[in-house]
C-alpha positions in Angstrom: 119.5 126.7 91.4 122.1 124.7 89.9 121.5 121.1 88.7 123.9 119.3 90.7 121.5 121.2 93.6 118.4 119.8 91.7 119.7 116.6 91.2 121.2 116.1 94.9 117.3 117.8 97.2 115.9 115.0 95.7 118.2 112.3 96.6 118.7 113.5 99.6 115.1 113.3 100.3 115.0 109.5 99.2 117.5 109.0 101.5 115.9 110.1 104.3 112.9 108.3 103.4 114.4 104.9 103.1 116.3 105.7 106.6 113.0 106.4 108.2 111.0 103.4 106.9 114.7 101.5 108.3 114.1 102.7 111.2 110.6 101.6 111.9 111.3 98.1 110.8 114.1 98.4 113.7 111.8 99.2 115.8 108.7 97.2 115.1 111.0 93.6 115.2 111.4 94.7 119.2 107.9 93.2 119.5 108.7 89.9 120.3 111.9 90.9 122.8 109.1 93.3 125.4 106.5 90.2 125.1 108.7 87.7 126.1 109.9 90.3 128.9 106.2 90.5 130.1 104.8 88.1 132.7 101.4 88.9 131.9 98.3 88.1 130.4 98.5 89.0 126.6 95.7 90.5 126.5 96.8 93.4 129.6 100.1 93.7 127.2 97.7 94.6 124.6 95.6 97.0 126.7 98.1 98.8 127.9 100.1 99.2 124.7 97.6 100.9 123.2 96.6 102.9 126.2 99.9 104.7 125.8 100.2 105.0 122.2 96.8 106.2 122.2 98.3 109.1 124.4 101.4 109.5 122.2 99.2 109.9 119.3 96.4 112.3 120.8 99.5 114.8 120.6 99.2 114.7 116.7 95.5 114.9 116.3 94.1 117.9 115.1 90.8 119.3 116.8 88.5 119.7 114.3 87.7 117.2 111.8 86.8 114.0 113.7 84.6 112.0 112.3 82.9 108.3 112.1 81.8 105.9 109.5 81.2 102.5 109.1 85.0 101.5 108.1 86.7 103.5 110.2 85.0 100.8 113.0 85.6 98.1 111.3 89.4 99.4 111.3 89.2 99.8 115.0 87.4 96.1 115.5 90.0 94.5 113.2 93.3 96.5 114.1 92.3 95.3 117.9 91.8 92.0 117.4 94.4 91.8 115.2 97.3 93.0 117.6 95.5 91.0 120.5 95.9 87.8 118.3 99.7 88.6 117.4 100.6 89.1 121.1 98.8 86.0 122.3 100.7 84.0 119.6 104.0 85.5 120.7 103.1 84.1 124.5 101.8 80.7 123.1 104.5 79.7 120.6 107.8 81.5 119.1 108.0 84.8 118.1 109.3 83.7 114.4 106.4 81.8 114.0 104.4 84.8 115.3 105.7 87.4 113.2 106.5 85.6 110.2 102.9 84.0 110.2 101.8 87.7 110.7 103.3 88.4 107.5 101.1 85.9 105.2 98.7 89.2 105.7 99.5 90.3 101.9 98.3 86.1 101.2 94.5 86.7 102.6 94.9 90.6 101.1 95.1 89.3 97.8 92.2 86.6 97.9 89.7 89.7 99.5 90.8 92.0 96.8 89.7 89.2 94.2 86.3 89.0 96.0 85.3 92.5 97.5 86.8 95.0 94.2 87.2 91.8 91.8 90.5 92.5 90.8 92.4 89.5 89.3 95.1 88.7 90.8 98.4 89.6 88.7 101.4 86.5 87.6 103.8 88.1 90.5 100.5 87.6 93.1 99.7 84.4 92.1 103.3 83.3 92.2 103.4 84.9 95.9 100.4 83.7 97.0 101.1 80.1 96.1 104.6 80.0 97.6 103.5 82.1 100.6 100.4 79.2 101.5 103.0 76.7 100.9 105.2 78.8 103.9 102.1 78.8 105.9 101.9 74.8 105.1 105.1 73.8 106.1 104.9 76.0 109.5 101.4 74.1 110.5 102.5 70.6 109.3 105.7 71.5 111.7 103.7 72.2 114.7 101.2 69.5 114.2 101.2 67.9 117.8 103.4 70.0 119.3 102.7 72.4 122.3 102.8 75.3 120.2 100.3 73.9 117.6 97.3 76.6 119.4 99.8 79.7 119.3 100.6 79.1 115.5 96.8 79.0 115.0 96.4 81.9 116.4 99.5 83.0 114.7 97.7 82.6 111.3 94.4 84.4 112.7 96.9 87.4 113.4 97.4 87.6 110.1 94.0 87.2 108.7 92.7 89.6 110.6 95.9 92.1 109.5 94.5 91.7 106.2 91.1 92.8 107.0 92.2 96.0 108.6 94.7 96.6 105.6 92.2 95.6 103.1 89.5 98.0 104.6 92.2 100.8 105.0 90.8 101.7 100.9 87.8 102.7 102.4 89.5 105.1 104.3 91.9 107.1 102.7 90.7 110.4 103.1 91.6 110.3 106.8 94.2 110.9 108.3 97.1 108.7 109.4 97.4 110.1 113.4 93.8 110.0 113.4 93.0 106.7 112.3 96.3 105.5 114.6 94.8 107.1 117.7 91.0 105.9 117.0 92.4 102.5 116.3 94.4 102.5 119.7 91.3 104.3 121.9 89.2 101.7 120.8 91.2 98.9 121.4 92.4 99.6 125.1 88.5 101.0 125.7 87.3 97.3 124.2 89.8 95.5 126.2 89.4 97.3 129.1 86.1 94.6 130.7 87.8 92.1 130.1 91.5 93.3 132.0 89.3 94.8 134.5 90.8 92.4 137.2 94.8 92.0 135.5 95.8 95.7 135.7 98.2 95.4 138.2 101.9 96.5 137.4 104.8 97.0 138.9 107.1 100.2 138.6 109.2 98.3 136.0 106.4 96.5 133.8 104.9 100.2 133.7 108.0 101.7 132.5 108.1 98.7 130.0 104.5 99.1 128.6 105.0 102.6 127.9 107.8 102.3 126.1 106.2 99.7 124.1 103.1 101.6 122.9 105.4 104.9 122.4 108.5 103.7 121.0 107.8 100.2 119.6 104.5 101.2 118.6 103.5 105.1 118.3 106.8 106.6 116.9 107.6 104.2 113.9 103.8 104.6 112.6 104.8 108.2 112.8 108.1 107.7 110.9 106.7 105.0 108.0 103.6 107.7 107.6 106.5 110.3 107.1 109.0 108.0 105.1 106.3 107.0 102.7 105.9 111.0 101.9 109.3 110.5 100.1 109.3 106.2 98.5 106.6 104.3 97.2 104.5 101.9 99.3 106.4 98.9 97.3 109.9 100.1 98.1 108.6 100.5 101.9 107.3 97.6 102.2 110.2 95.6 100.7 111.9 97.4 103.3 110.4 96.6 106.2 110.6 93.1 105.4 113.7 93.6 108.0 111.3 93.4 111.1 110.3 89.4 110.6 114.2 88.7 110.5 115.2 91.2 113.5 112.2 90.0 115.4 113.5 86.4 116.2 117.0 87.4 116.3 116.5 89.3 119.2 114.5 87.3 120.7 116.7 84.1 120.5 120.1 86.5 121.3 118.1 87.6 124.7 115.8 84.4 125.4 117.8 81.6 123.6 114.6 81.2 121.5 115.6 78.9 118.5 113.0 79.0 115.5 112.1 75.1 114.4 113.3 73.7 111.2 109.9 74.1 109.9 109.7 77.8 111.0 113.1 78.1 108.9 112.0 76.6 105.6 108.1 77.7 105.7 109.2 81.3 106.4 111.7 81.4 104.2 109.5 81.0 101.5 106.8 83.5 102.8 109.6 86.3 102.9 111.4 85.0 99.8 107.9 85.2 98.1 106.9 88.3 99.4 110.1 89.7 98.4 110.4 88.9 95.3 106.9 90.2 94.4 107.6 94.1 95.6 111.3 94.0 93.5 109.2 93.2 90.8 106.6 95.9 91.7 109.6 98.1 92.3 111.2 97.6 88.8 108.2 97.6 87.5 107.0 101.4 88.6 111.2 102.4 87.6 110.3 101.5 84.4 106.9 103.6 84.3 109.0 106.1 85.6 111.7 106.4 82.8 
């Protein structure tokens, strides 16, 4: 083989990578535009989301191998009240404030990785943390009073409890990623599915909607950030998919006329500046190591 050939396979294969992870920031941010679609309770949203991704991802699951353990349940208990707090923000306030506010997660990750592993927490995640709480401030302080104040409260929950399930995800690393997607998803519509029991109505279009959601929106980019991250680091995806909390509201206020508040502007401007800034550094920082 040439070198031009060496050089170019693995180029190519960033690429690709970086196009996948792209992609599922693309279609992650449509979130916000099939929950505002939705006249229904967030919780049925929820249910049957992960009824059909659940499906989607049964397809990928190998036979043998199953198993259960302590944190894989806690991933299941988290990851369902997680997603169940993010779409009852989105239907209780704006979906900037929903998704951006999602995306203090890394905030709380940092604070339970000091106390559970007793890391310390590095210059560029103390720097992060303190602008990202100041985001978080100036969101709350602009809500105070206003009818939205409860869906930004749950809007922060959302993320705390992202940060449990991606905190807890070290406990789990030896299983798979289409396993732990579909256990995550079973569990959550089975968990839900009491409490729906008397809001599963649909019509022909909200079905068609709803399925969509959980494969599209939901099952396929988990599928193509598990595959893009075979080819770029975890900090280069994640600096990446720092596109969904800037498509998310755009699409919403193109389709709805949603306008994000003032507050919503500056406070999440500084969570996603912050958060930003801290994976370039991480990014350099492993170029570097690499050189």
């Amino acid at each position: 083989m040439s070198t031009v050939a060496k050089v170019a396979t693995p180029d190519r294969s960033l690429h690709r990578g970086r196009l996948l992870i792209l992609l599922t920031g693309i279609l992650w941010s449509l979130a916000g535009v099939f929950i505002k679609s939705l006249d229904l309770h967030p919780l049925t949203i929820v249910f049957y989301r992960s009824l059909f991704a659940s499906l989607f991802f049964f397809l990928f699951v190998r036979r043998g191998g199953w198993s259960v353990s302590v944190p894989l349940l806690v991933s299941a208990v988290s990851y369902t009240a997680a997603i169940s707090a993010f779409v009852w923000a989105n239907k209780l306030t704006t979906a900037a404030n929903a998704i951006v506010l999602q995306y203090a997660a890394p905030i709380f990750i940092f604070l339970f990785v000091r106390l559970i592993f007793r890391e310390a927490i590095s210059r560029p995640d103390l720097i992060t943390l303190l602008f990202g709480m100041a985001g978080v401030s100036a969101i709350f302080a602009g809500s105070a009073g206003q009818p939205d104040s409860a869906g930004v409260m749950v809007a922060i929950l959302s993320g705390f409890l992202f940060a449990i399930y991606m905190t807890n995800l070290r406990f789990l690393k030896e299983i798979s990623p289409a396993y732990l997607t579909w256990v995550n998803n079973l569990a959550c519509w089975l968990a839900l599915l009491p409490l729906v029991w008397g809001e599963l109505s649909l019509s022909a279009r909200e079905d068609l909607v709803l399925a969509v959601m959980g494969v599209v929106q939901l099952g396929i980019p988990y599928f193509l950030f598990s595959k893009g991250l075979e080819a770029i680091s975890l900090q280069e995806a994640s600096l990446i998919v720092l596109i969904e909390p800037v498509l998310n509201p755009l699409w919403v206020a193109l389709l709805f006329g949603e306008v994000p508040s003032p507050a919503t502007f500056v406070g999440g401007g500084m969570i996603l500046l912050s958060l930003g800034c801290r994976y370039v550094w991480l990014l350099a920082g492993s170029s570097k190591r690499t050189t």
